[in-house]
HTML snippet that shows the backbone in 3Dmol.js (N, CA, C, O; Angstrom):
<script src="https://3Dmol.org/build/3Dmol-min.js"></script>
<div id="view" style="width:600px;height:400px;position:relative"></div>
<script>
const pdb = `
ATOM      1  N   UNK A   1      71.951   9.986  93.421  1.00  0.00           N
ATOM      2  CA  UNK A   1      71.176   8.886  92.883  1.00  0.00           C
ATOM      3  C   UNK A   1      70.733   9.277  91.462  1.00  0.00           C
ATOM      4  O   UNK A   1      70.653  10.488  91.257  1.00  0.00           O
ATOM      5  N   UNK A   2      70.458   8.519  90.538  1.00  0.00           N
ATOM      6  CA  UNK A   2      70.316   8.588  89.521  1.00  0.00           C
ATOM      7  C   UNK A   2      69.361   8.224  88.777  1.00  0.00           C
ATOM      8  O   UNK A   2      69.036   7.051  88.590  1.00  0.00           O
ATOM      9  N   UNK A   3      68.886   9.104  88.341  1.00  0.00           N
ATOM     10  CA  UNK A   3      67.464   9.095  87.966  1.00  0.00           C
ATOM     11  C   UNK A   3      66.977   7.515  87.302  1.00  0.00           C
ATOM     12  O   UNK A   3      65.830   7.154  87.565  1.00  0.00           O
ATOM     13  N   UNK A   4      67.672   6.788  86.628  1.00  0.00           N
ATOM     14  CA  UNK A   4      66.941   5.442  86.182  1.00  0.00           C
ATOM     15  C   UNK A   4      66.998   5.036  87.506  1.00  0.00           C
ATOM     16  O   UNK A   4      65.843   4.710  87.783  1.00  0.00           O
ATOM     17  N   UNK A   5      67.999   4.808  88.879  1.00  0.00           N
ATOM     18  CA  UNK A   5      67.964   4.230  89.537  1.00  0.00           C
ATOM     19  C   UNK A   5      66.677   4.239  90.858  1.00  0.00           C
ATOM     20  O   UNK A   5      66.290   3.408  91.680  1.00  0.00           O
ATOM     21  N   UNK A   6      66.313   5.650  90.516  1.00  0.00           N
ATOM     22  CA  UNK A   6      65.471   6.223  91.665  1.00  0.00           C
ATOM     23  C   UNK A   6      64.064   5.674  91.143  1.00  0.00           C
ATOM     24  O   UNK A   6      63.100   5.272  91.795  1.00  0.00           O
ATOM     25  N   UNK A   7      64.302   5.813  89.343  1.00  0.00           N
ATOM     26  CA  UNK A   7      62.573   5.229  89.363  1.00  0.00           C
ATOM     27  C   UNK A   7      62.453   3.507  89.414  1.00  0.00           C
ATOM     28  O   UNK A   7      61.427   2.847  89.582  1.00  0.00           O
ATOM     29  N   UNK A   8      63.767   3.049  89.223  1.00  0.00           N
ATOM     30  CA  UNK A   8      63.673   1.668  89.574  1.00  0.00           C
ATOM     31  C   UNK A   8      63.634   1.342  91.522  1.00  0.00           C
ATOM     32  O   UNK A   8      63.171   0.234  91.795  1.00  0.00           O
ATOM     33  N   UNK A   9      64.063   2.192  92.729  1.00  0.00           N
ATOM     34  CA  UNK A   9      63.791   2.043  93.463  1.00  0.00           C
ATOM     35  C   UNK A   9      62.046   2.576  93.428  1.00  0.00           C
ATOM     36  O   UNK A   9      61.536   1.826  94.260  1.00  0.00           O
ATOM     37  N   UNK A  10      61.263   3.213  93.043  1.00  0.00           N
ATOM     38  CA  UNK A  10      60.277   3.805  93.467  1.00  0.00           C
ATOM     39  C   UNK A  10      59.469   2.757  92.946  1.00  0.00           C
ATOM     40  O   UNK A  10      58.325   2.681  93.395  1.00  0.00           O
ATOM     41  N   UNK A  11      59.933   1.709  91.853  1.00  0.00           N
ATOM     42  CA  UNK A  11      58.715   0.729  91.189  1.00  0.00           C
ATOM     43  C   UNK A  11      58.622  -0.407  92.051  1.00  0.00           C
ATOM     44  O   UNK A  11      57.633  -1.104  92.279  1.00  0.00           O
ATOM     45  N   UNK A  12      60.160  -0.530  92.645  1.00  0.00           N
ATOM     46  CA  UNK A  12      59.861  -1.608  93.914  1.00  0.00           C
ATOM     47  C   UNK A  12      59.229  -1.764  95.270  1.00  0.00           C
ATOM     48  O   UNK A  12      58.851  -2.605  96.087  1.00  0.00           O
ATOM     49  N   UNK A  13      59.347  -0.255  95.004  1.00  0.00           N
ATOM     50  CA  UNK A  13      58.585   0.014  96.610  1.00  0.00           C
ATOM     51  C   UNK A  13      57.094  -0.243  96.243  1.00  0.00           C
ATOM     52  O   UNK A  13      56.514  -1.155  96.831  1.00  0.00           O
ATOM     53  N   UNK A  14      56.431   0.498  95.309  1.00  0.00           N
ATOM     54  CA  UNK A  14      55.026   0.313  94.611  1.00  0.00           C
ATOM     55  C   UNK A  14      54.616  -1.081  94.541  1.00  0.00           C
ATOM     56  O   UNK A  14      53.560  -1.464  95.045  1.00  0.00           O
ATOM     57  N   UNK A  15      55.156  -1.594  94.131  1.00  0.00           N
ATOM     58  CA  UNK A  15      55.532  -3.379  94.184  1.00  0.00           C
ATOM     59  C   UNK A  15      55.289  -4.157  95.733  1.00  0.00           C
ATOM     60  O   UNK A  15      54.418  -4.960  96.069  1.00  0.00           O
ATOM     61  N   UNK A  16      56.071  -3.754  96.264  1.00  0.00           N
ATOM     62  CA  UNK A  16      56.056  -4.354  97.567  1.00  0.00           C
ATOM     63  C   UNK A  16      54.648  -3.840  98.407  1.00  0.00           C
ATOM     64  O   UNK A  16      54.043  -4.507  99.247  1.00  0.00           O
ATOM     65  N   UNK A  17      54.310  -2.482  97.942  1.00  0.00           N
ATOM     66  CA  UNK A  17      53.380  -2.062  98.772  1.00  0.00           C
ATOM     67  C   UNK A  17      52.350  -2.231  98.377  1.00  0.00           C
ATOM     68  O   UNK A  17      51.509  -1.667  99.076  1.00  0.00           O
ATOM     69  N   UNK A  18      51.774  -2.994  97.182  1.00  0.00           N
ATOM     70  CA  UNK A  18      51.086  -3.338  96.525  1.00  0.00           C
ATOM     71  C   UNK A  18      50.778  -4.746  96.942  1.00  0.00           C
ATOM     72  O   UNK A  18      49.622  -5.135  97.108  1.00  0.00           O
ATOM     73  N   UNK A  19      51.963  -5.594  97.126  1.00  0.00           N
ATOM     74  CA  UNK A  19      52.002  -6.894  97.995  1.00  0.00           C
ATOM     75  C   UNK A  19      51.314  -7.180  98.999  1.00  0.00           C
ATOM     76  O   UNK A  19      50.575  -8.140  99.215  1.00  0.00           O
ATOM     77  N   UNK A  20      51.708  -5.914  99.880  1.00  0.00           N
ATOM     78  CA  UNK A  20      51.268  -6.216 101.334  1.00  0.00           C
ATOM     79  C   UNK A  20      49.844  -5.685 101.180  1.00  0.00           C
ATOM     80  O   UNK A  20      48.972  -6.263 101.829  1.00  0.00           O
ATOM     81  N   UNK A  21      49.547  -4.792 100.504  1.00  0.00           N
ATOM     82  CA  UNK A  21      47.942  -4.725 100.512  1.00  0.00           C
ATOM     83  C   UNK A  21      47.478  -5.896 100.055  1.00  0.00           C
ATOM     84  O   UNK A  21      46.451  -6.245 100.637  1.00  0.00           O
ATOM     85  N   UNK A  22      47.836  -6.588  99.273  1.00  0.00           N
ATOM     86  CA  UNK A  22      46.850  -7.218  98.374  1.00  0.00           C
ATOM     87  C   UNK A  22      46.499  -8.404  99.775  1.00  0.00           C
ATOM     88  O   UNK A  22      45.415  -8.767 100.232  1.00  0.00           O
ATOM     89  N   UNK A  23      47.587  -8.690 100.078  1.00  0.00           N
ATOM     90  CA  UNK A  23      48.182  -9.829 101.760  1.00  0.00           C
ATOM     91  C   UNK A  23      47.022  -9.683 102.540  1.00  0.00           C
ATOM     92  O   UNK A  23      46.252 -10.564 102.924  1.00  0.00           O
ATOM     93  N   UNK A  24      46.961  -7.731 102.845  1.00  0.00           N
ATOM     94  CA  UNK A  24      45.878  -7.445 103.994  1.00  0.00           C
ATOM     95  C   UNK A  24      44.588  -7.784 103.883  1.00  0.00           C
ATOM     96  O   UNK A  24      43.901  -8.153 104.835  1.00  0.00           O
ATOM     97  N   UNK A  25      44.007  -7.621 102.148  1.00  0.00           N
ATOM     98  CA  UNK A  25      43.122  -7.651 101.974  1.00  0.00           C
ATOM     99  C   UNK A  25      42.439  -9.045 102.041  1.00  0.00           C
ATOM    100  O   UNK A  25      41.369  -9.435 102.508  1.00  0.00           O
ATOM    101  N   UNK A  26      43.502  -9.662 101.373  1.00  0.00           N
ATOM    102  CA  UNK A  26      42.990 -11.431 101.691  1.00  0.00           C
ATOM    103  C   UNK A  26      42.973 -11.832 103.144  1.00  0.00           C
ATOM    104  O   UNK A  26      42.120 -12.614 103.563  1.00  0.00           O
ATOM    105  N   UNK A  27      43.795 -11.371 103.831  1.00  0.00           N
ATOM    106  CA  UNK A  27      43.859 -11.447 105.329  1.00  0.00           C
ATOM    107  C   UNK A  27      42.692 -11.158 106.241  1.00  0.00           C
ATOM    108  O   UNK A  27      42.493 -11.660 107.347  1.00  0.00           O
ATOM    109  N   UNK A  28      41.908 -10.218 105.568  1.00  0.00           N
ATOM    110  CA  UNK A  28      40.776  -9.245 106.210  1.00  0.00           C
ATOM    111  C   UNK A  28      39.656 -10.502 105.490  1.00  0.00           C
ATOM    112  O   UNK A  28      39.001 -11.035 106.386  1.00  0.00           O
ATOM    113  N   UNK A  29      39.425 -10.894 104.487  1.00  0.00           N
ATOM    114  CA  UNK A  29      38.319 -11.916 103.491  1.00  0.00           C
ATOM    115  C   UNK A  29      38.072 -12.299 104.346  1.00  0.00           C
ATOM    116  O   UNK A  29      37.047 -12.080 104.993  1.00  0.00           O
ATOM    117  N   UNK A  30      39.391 -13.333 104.720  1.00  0.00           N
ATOM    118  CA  UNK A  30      39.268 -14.786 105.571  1.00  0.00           C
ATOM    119  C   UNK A  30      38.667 -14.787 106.397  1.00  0.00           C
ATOM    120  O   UNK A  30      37.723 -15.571 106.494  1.00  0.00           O
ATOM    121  N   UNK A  31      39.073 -13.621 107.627  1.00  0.00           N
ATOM    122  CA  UNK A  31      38.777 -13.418 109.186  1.00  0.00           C
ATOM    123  C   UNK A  31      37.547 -13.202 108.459  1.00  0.00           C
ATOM    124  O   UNK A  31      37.065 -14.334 108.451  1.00  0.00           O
ATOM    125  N   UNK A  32      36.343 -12.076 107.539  1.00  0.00           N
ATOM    126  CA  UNK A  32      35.345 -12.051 107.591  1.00  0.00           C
ATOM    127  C   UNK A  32      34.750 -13.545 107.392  1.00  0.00           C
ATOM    128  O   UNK A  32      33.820 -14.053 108.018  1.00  0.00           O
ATOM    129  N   UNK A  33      35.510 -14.101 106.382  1.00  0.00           N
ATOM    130  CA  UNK A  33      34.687 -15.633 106.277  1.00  0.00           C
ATOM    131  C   UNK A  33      34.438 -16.414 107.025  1.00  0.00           C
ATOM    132  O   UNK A  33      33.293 -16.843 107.165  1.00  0.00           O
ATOM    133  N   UNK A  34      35.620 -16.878 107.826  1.00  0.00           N
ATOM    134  CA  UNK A  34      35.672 -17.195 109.333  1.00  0.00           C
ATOM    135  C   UNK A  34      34.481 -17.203 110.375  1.00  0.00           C
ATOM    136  O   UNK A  34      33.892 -18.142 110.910  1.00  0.00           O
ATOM    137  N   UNK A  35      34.289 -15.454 110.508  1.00  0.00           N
ATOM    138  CA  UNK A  35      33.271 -15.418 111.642  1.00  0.00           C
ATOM    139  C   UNK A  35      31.776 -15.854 110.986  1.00  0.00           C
ATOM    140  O   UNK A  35      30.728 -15.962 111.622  1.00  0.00           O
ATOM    141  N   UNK A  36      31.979 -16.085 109.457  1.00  0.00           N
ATOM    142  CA  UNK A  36      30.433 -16.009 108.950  1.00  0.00           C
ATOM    143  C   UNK A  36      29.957 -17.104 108.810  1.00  0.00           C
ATOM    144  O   UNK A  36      28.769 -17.375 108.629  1.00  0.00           O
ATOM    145  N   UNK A  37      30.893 -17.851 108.888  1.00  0.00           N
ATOM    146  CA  UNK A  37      30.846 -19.431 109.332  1.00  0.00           C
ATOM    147  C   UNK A  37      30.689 -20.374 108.116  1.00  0.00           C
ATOM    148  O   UNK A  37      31.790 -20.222 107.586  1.00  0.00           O
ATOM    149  N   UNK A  38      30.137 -21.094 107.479  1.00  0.00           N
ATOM    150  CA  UNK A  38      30.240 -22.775 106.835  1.00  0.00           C
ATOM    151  C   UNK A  38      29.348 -21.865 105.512  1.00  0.00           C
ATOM    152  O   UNK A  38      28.134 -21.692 105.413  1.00  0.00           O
ATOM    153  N   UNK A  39      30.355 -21.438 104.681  1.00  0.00           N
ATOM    154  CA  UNK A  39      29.406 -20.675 103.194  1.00  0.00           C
ATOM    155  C   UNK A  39      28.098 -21.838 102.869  1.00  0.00           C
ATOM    156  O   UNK A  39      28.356 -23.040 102.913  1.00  0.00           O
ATOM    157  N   UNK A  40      26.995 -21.452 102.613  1.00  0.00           N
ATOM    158  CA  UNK A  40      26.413 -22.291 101.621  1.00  0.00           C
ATOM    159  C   UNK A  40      26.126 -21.550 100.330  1.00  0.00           C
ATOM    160  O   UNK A  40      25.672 -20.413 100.200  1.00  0.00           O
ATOM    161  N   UNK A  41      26.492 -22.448  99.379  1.00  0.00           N
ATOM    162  CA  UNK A  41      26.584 -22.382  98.255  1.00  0.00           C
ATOM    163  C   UNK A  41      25.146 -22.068  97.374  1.00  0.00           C
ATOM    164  O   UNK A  41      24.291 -22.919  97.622  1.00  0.00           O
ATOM    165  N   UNK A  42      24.763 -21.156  96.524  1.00  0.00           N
ATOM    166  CA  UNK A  42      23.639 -21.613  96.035  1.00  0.00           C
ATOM    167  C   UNK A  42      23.615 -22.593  94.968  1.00  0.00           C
ATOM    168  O   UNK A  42      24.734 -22.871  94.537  1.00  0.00           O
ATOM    169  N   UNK A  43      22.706 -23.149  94.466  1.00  0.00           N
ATOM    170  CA  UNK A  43      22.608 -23.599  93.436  1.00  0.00           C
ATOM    171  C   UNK A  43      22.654 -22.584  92.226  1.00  0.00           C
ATOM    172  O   UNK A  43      22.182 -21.450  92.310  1.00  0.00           O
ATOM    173  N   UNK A  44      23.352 -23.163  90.928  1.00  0.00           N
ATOM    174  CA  UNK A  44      23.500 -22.123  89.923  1.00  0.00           C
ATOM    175  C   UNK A  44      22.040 -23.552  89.144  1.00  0.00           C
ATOM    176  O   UNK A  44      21.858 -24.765  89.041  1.00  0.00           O
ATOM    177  N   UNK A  45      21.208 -21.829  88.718  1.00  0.00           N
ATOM    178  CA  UNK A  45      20.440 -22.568  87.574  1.00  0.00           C
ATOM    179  C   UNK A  45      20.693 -21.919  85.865  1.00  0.00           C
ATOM    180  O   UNK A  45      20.847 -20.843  85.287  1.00  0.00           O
ATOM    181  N   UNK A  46      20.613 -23.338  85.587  1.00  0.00           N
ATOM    182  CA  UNK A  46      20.720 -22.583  83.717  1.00  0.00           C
ATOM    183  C   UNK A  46      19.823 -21.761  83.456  1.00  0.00           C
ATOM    184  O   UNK A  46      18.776 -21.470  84.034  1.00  0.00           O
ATOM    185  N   UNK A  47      20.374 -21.353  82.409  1.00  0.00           N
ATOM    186  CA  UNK A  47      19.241 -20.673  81.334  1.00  0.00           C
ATOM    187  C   UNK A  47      19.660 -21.412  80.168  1.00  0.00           C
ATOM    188  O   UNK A  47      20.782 -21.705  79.756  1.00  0.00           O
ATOM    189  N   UNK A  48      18.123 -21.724  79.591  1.00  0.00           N
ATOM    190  CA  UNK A  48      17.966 -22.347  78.266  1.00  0.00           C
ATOM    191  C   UNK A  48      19.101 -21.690  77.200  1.00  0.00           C
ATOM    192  O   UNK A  48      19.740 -20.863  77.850  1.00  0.00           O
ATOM    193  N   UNK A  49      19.384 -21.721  76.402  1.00  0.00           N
ATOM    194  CA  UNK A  49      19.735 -20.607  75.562  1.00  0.00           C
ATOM    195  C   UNK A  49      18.754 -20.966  74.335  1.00  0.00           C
ATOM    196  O   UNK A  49      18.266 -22.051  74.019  1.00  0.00           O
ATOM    197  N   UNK A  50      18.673 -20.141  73.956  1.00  0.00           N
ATOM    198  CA  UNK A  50      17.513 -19.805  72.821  1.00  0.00           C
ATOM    199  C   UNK A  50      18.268 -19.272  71.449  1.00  0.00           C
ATOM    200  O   UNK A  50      18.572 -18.088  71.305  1.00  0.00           O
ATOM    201  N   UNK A  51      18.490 -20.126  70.622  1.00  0.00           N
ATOM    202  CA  UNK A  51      18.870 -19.944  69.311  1.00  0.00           C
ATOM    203  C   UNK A  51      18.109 -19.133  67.919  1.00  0.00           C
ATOM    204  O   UNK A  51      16.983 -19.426  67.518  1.00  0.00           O
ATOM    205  N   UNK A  52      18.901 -18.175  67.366  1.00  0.00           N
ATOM    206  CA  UNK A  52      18.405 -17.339  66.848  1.00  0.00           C
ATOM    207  C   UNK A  52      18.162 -17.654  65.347  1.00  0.00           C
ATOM    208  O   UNK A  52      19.184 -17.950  64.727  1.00  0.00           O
ATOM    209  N   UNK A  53      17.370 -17.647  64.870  1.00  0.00           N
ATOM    210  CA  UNK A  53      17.100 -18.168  63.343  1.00  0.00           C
ATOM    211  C   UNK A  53      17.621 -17.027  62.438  1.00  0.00           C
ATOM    212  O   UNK A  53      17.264 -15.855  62.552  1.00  0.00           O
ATOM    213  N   UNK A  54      18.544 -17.516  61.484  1.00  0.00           N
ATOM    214  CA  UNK A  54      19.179 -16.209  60.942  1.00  0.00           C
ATOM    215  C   UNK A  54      17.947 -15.992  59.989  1.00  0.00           C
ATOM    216  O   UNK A  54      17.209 -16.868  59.537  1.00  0.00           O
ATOM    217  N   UNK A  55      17.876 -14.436  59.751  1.00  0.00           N
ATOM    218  CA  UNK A  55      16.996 -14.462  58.461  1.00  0.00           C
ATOM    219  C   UNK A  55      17.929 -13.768  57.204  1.00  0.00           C
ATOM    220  O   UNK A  55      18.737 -12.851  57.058  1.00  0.00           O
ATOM    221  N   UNK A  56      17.074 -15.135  56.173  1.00  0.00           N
ATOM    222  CA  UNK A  56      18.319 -14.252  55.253  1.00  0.00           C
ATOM    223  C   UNK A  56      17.416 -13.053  54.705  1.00  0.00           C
ATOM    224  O   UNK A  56      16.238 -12.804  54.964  1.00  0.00           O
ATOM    225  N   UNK A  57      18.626 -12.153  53.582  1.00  0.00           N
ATOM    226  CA  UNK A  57      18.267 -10.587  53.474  1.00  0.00           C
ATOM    227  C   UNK A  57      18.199 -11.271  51.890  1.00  0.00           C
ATOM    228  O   UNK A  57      18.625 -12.322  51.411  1.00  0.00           O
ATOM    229  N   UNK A  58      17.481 -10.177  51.380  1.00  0.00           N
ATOM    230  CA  UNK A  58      16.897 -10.779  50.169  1.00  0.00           C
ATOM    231  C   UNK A  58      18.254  -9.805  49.626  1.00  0.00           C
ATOM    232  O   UNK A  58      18.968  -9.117  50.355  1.00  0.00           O
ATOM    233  N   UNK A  59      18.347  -9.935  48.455  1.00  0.00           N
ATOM    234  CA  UNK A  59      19.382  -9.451  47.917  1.00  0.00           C
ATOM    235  C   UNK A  59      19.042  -8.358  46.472  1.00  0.00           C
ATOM    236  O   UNK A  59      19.039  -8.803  45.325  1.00  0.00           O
ATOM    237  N   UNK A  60      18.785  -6.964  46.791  1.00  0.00           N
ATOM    238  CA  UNK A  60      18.367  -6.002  45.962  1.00  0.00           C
ATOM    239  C   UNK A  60      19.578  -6.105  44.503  1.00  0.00           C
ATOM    240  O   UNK A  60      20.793  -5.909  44.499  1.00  0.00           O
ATOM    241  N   UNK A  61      18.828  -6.411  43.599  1.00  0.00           N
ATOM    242  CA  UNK A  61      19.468  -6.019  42.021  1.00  0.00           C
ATOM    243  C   UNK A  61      19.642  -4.567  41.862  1.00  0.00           C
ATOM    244  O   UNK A  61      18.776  -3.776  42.236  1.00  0.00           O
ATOM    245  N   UNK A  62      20.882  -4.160  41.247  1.00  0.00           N
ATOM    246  CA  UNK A  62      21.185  -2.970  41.332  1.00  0.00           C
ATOM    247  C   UNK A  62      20.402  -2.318  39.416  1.00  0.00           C
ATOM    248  O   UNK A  62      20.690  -2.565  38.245  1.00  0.00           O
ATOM    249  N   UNK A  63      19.754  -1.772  39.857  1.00  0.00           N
ATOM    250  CA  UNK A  63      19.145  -1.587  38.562  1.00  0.00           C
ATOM    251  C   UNK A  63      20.448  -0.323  37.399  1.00  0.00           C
ATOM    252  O   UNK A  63      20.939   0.791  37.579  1.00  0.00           O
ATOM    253  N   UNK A  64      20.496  -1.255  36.405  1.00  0.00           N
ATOM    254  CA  UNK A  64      21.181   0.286  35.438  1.00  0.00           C
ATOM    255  C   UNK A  64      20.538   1.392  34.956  1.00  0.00           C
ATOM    256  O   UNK A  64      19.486   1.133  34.372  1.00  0.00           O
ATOM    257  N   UNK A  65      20.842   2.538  35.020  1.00  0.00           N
ATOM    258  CA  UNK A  65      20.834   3.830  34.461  1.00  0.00           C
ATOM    259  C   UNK A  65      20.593   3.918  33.082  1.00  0.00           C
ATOM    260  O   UNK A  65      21.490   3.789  32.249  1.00  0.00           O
ATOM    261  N   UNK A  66      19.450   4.125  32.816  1.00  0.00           N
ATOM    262  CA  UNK A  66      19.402   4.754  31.365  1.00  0.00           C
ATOM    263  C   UNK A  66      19.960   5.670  31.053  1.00  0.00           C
ATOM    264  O   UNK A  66      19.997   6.581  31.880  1.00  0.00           O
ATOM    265  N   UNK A  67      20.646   5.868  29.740  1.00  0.00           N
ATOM    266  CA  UNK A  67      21.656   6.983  29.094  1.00  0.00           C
ATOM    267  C   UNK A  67      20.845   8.285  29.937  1.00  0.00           C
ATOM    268  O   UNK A  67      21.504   8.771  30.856  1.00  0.00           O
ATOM    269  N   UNK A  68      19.837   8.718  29.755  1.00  0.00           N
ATOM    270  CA  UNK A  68      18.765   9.766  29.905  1.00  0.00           C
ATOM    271  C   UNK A  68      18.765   9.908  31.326  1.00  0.00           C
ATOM    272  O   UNK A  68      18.631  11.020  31.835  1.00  0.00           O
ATOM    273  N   UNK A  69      18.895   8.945  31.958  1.00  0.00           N
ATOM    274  CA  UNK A  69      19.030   9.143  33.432  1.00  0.00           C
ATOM    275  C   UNK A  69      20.762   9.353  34.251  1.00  0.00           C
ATOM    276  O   UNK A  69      21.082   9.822  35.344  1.00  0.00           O
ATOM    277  N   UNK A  70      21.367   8.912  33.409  1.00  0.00           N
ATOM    278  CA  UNK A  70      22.968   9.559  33.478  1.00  0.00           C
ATOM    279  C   UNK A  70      23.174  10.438  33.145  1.00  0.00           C
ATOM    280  O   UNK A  70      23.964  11.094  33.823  1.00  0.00           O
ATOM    281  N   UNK A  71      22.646  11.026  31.952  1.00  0.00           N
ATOM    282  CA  UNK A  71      22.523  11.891  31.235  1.00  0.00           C
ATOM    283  C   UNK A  71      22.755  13.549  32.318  1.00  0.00           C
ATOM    284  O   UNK A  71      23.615  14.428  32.377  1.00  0.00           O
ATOM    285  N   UNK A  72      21.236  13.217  33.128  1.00  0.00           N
ATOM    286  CA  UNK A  72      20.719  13.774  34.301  1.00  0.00           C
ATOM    287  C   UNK A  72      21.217  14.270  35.330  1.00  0.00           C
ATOM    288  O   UNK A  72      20.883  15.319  35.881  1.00  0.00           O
ATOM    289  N   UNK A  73      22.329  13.276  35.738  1.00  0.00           N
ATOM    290  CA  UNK A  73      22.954  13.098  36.993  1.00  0.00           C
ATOM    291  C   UNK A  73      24.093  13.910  36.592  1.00  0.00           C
ATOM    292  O   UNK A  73      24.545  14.721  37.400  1.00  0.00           O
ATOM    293  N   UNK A  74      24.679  13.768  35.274  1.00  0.00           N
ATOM    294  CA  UNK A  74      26.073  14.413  35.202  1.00  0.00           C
ATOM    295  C   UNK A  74      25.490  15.822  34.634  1.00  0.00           C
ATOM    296  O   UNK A  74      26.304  16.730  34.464  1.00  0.00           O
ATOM    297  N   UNK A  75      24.557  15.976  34.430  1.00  0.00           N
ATOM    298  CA  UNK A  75      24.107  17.635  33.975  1.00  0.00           C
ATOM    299  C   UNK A  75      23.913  18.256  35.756  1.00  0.00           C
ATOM    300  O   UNK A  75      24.061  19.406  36.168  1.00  0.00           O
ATOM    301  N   UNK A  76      23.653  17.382  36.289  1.00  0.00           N
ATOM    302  CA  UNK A  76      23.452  18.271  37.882  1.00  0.00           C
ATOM    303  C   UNK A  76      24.615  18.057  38.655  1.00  0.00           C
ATOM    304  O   UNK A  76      24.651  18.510  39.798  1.00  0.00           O
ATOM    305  N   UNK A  77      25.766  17.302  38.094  1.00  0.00           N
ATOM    306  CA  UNK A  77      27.290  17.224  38.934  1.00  0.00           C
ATOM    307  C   UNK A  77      28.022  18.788  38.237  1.00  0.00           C
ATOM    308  O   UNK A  77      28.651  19.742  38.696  1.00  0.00           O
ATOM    309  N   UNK A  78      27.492  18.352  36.853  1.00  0.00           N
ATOM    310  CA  UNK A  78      28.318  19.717  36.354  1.00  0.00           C
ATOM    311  C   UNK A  78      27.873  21.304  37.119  1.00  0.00           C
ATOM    312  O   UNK A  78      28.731  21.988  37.676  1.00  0.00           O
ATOM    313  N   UNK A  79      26.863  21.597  37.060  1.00  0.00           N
ATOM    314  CA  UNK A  79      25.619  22.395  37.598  1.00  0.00           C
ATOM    315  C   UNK A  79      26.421  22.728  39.185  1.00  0.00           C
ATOM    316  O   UNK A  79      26.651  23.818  39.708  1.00  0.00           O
ATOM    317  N   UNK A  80      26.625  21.781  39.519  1.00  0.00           N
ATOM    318  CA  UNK A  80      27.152  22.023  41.239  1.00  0.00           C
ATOM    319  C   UNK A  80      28.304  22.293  41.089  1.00  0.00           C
ATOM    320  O   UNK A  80      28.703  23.205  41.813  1.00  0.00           O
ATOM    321  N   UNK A  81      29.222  21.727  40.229  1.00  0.00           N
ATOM    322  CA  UNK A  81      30.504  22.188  40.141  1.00  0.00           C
ATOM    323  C   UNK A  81      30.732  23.628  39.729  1.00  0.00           C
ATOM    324  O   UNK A  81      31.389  24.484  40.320  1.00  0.00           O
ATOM    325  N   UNK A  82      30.097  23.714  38.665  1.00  0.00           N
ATOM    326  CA  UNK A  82      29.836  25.231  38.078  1.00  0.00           C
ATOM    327  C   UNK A  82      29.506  26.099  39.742  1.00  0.00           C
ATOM    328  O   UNK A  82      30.145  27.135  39.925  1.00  0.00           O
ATOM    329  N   UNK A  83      28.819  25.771  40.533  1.00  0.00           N
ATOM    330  CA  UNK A  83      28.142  26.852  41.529  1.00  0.00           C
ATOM    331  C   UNK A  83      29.070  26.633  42.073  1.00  0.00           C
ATOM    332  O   UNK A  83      29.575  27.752  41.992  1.00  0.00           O
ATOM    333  N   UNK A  84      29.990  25.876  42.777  1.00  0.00           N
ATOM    334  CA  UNK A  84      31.510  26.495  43.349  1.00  0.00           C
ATOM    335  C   UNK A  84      32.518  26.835  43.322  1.00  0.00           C
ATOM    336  O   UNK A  84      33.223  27.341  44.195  1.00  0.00           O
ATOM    337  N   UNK A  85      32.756  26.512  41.979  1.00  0.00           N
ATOM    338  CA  UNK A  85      33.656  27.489  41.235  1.00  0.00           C
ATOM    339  C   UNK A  85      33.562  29.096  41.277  1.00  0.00           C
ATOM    340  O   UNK A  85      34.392  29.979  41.492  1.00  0.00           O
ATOM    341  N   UNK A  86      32.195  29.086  40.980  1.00  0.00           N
ATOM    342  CA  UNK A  86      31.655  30.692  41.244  1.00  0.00           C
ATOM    343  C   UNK A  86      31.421  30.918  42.620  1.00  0.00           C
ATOM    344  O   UNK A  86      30.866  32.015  42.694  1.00  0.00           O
ATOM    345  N   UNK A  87      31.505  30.636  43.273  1.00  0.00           N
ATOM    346  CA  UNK A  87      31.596  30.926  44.906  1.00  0.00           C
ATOM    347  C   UNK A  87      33.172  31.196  45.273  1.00  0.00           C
ATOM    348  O   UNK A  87      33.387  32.284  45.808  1.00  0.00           O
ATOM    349  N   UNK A  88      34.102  30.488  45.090  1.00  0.00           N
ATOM    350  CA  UNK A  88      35.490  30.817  45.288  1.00  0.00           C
ATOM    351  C   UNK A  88      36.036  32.009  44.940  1.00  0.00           C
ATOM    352  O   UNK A  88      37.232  32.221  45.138  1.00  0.00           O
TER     353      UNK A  88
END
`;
const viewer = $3Dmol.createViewer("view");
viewer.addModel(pdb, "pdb");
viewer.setStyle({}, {cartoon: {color: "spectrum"}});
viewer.zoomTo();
viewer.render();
</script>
């Protein structure tokens, strides 16, 4: 037997045996429903739903950099770069 053929017999069997459970299991529901006699149903009650008020987000201005304050930032990028260079 040949191996595609064996896993195509083994998916049918899985298949079939998968069938008959699923069969038993509905088989087994019923008989419980059966003896339990005339379902009553509950009533389904709503729930309101309650709508959410979006809030809007205020919207922050991105403030610019004074030369002096760039200035700053790239004297302490250099500064860090410098310290790992010298670490390597």
């Amino acid at each position: 037997m040949s191996h595609s053929s064996m896993l195509k017999a083994r998916r049918k069997h899985q298949k079939t045996r998968k069938l008959l459970d699923v069969a038993a299991k509905q088989a087994k529901r019923l008989a419980k429903q059966a003896l339990a006699g005339p379902a009553v149903k509950k009533e389904k009650v709503k729930k309101e739903k309650v709508k959410k008020e979006k809030v809007k987000a205020e919207k922050v201005k991105k403030v610019k950099l004074t030369k002096e304050e760039l200035g700053r930032q790239d004297a302490k990028k250099s500064s860090a770069d410098a310290g790992k260079k010298g670490a390597s």
